[in-house]
N, C-alpha and C positions, 0 to 999 in steps of 0.2 A: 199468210203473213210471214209464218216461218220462212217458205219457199226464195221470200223477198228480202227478206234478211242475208241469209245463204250467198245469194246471187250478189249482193251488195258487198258483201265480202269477197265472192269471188275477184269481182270487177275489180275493185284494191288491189288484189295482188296481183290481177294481168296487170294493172296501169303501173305499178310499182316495177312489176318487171320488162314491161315494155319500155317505162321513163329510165332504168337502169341499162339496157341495149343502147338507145338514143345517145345515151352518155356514154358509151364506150366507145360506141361509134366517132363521135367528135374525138373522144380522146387520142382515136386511134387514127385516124384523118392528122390532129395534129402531131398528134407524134411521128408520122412520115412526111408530113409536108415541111414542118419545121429545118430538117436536117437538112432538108433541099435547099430551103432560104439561106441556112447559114455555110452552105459549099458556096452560091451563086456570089453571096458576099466577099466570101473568100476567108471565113472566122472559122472557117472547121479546123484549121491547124491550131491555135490556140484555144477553143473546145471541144477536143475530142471528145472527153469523156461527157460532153455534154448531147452529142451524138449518141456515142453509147447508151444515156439514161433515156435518149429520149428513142428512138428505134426498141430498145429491149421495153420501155411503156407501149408502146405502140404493137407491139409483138402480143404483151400479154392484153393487152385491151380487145384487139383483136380474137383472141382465143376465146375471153369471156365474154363476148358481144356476140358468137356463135350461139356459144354457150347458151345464153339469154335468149335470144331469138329459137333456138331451139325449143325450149321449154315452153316457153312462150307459143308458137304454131304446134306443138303437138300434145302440149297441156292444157294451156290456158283457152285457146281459141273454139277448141270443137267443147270442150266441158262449158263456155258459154253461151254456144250455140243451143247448145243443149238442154241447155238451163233457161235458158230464154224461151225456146219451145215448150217447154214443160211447164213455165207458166203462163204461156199464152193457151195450152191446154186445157189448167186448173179455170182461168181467169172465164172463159167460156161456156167451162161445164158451171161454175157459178152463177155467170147470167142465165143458162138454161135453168136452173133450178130456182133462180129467183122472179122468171119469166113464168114458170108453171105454178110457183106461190101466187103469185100476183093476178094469174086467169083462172085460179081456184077463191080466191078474193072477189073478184070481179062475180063470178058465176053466183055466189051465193047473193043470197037477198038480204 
C-alpha cells in the first residue's frame, strides 16, 4: 500500500512537470511566431518593444522547457518505470503467497 502511495506521488510530479514543458513549449511557439505576424502586418515599427518582450519570453520559455523536459526523461521517467516494476513485483509475490494460503486451506479437511 505504501509502495502505491509513493508511486501516486511520484506520477504528480512527472505530470506537473510534464503539463509545466507543454506550457512552455506554447509559450515559446508563440512568442516566435507572434513577432513574425506582426512584421508580415507591418506593426513592428510601432511595436518594437513589443517584439522585444515577446522574443526575450520566447527565449526564456524556451531555456525552461529544456530545462523541464530534461528532468522530466532522466528523473521522472526511468524512477517510474522503476516503480512500476517494483510493484508489479511486490503485486505477484502477494498472489503467490496468497495462492499457497489458499492450497494449504484447501488441503486440510
Amino acid at each position: 500500500m505504501n509502495l502505491e502511495i509513493s508511486i501516486q506521488r511520484l506520477e504528480r510530479r512527472a505530470r506537473a512537470v510534464r503539463k509545466a514543458s507543454f506550457w512552455g513549449l506554447g509559450i515559446m511557439i508563440a512568442g516566435m511566431v507572434l513577432p513574425i505576424s506582426l512584421q508580415v502586418l507591418g506593426l513592428d515599427d510601432k511595436f518594437q518593444w513589443v517584439l522585444l518582450v515577446l522574443c526575450g519570453c520566447g527565449g526564456v520559455a524556451m531555456f525552461t522547457t529544456g530545462v523541464l523536459a530534461g528532468i522530466y526523461s532522466y528523473k521522472y521517467l526511468p524512477a517510474l518505470g522503476r516503480a512500476k516494476d517494483d510493484l508489479l513485483s511486490t503485486t505477484i509475490a502477494q498472489l503467490q503467497q496468497q495462492i499457497a494460503e489458499l492450497g494449504r486451506k484447501i488441503d486440510r479437511p
